[in-house]
N, C-alpha and C positions, 0 to 999 in steps of 0.2 A: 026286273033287272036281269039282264043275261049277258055272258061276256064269250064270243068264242075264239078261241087262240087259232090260231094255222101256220104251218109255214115250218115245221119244227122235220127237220131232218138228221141220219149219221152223214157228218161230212172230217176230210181229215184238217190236221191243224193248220192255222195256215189261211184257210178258206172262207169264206165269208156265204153268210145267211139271213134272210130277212126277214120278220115273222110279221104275219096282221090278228091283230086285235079286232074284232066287228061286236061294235057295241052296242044293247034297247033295251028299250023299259023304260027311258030316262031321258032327260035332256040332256044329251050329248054335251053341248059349248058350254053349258054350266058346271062343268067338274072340269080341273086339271087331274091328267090320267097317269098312269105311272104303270111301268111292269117290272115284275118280281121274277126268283126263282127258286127252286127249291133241287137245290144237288142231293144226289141220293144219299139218304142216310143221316143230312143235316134238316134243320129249320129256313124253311121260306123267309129268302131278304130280298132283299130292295135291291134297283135296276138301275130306274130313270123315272124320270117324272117331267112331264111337259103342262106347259100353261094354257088357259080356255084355250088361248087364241095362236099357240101355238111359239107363240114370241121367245120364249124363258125355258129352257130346258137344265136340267140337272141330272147330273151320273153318279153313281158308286164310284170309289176310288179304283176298286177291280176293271172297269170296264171305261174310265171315262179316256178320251183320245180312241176308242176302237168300234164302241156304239153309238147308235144316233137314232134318238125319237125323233119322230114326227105325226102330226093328226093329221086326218082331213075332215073336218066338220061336216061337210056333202054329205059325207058319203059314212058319217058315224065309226071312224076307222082310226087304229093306233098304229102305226107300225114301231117294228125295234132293226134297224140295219146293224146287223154285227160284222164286224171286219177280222182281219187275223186272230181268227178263232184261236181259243187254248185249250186243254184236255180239261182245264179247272172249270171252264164254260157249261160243263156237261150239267143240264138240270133240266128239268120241268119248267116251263115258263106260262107266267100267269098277266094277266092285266086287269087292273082294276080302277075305279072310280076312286078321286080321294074325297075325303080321309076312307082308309082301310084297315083293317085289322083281321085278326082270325074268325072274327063272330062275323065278319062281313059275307054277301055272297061269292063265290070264287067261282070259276069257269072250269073245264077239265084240263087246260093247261095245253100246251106243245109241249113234245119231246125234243131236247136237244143233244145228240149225242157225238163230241170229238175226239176222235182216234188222233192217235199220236204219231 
């Protein structure tokens, strides 16, 4: 299982960012995929979560109306579109197969970082 994040840039607030997820090891379309974050100094939570097939998606109250998952099973891929970034956005951002947990494998993350 490998998960690599990209896409993670400093942009100011305001501004919108897209990050990709590139997932293997696994059967991609058999897990509904989700990405996290971890703001510095707090505990890794929950983002989004989308379904096999892409149909069902769900947000954190933080972020829902500003992000938006989506898969493309082709191509083993998660993205996250972030729109009017906020300074509270600033984290490490992670994606993972569910179910996930701390004992699960985690990837090195994108940096996100928004100036105010």
């Amino acid at each position: 299982v490998q998960f690599v994040e990209s896409g993670g840039s400093l942009v100011q607030a305001g501004e919108s960012l897209t990050l990709t997820c590139t997932a293997s090891g696994f059967s991609f379309m058999s897990y509904s995929m989700s990405w996290y974050r971890q703001p510095p100094g707090k505990e890794r939570e929950w983002v989004a979560t989308i379904s096999l097939g892409g149909g069902v998606a769900s947000y954190s109250d933080s972020v829902e109306g500003r992000f938006t998952i989506s898969r493309n099973n082709a191509k083993n891929t998660v993205d996250l579109e972030m729109n009017d970034l906020k300074p509270d956005d600033t984290a490490v951002y992670y994606c993972n197969r569910d179910p996930a947990d701390e004992s699960s494998y985690w990837g090195q993350g994108t940096q996100v970082t928004v100036s105010s």
